[in-house]
C-alpha positions as CSV (number, residue, x, y, z in Angstrom):
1,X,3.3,-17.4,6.7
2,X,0.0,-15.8,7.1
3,X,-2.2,-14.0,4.6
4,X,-0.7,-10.5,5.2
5,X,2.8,-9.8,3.0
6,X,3.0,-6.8,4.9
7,X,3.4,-8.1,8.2
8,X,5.5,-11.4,6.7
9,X,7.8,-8.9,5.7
10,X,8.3,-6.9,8.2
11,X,8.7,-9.4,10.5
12,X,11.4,-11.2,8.0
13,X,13.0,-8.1,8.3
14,X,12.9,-7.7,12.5
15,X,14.6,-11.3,12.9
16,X,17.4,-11.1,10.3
17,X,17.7,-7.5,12.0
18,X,18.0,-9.8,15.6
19,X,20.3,-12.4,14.3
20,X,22.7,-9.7,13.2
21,X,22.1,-10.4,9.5
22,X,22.5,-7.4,7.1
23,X,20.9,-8.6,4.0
24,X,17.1,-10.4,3.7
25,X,15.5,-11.8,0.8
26,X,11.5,-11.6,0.9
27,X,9.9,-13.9,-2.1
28,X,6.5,-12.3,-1.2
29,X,6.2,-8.8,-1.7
30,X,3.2,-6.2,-2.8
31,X,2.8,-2.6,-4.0
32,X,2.1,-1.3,-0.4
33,X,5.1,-3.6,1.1
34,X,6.9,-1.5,-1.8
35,X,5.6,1.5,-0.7
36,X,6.5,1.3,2.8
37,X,10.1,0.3,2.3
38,X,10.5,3.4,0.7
39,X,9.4,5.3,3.2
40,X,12.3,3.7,5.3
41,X,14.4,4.1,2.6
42,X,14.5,7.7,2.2
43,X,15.0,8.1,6.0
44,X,18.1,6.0,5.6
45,X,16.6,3.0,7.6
46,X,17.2,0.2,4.8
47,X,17.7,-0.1,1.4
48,X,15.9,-2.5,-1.0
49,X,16.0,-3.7,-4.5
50,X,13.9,-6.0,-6.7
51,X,15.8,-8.8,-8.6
52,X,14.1,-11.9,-10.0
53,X,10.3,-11.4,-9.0
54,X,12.1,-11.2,-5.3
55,X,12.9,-8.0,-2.7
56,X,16.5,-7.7,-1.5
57,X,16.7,-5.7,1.7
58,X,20.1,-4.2,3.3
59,X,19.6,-3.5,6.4
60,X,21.3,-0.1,7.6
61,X,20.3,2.0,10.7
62,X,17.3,0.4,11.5
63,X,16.1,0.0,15.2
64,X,13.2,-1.5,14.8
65,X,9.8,-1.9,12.2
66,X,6.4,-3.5,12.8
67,X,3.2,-3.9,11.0
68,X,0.2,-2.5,13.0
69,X,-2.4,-5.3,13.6
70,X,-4.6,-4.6,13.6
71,X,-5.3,-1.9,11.5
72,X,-6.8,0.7,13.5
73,X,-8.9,3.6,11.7
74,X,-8.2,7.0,13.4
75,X,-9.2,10.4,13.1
76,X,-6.4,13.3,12.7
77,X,-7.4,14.0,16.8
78,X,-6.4,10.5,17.7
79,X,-3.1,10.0,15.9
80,X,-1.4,11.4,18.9
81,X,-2.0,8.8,20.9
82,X,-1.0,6.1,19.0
83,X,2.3,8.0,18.0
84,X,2.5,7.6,22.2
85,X,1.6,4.0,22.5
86,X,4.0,2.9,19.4
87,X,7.2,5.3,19.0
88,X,9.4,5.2,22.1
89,X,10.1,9.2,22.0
90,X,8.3,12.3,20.7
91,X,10.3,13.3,17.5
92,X,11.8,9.4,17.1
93,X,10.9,7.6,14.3
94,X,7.4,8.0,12.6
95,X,3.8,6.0,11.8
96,X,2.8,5.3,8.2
97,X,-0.9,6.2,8.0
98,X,-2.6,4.8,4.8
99,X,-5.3,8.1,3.7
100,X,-7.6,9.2,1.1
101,X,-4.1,10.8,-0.2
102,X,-2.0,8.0,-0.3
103,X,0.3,6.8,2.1
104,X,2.5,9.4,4.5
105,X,4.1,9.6,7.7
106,X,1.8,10.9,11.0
107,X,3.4,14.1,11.0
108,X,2.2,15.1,7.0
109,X,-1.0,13.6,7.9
110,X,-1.6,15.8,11.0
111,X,-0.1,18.8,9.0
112,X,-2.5,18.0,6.3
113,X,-5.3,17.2,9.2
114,X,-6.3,14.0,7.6
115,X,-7.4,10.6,9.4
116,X,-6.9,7.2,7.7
117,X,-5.8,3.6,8.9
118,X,-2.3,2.7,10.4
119,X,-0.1,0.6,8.8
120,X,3.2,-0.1,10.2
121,X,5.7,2.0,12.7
122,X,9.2,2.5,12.5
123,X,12.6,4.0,13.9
């Protein structure tokens, strides 16, 4: 366990994911951890729920999620490429950019034409 809940997690989450396990109980969780497990909740990735001071994640149609590390600050110009270097397709899965705004997928962040620091990936 390292000093980063985000990347614990999300990492918890990949190897239950690879030993075919459905469910995963995190004991260390944060508001962005939150934050970002919504956003692959409302794409229909996983679904989570907080019992106990602890975060109980169903796995559903998720390929595959990863923390960025590290976190590289980008302008809007530049957030093509790393949509290239970390999504496997154009138009597959999406980047969580952390901006001035608030947290949001690449493609709202280009449509809005703001820069911030990548977080995590995911499709």
């Amino acid at each position: 366990m390292s000093q980063d809940t985000v990347a614990d997690a999300l990492n918890q989450i990949m190897n239950a994911k690879k030993a075919r396990k459905t469910n995963v109980i995190i004991n260390k969780y944060s508001k962005l951890l939150k934050h970002i497990l919504d956003f692959a909740k409302e794409n229909g990735l996983l679904d989570y729920e907080i019992q106990n001071t602890k975060l109980i994640v169903e796995i559903k149609d998720l390929n595959y999620i990863m923390a960025i590390k590290p976190r590289y600050t980008v302008p809007v110009k530049k957030i093509d490429y790393y949509v290239r270097r970390y999504l496997p397709a154009k138009n597959f899965g999406f980047i969580i950019v952390s901006t001035n705004q608030g947290l949001m997928d690449h493609k709202k962040a280009e449509k809005e034409s703001l820069g911030g620091c990548l977080v995590a990936y995911m499709y």
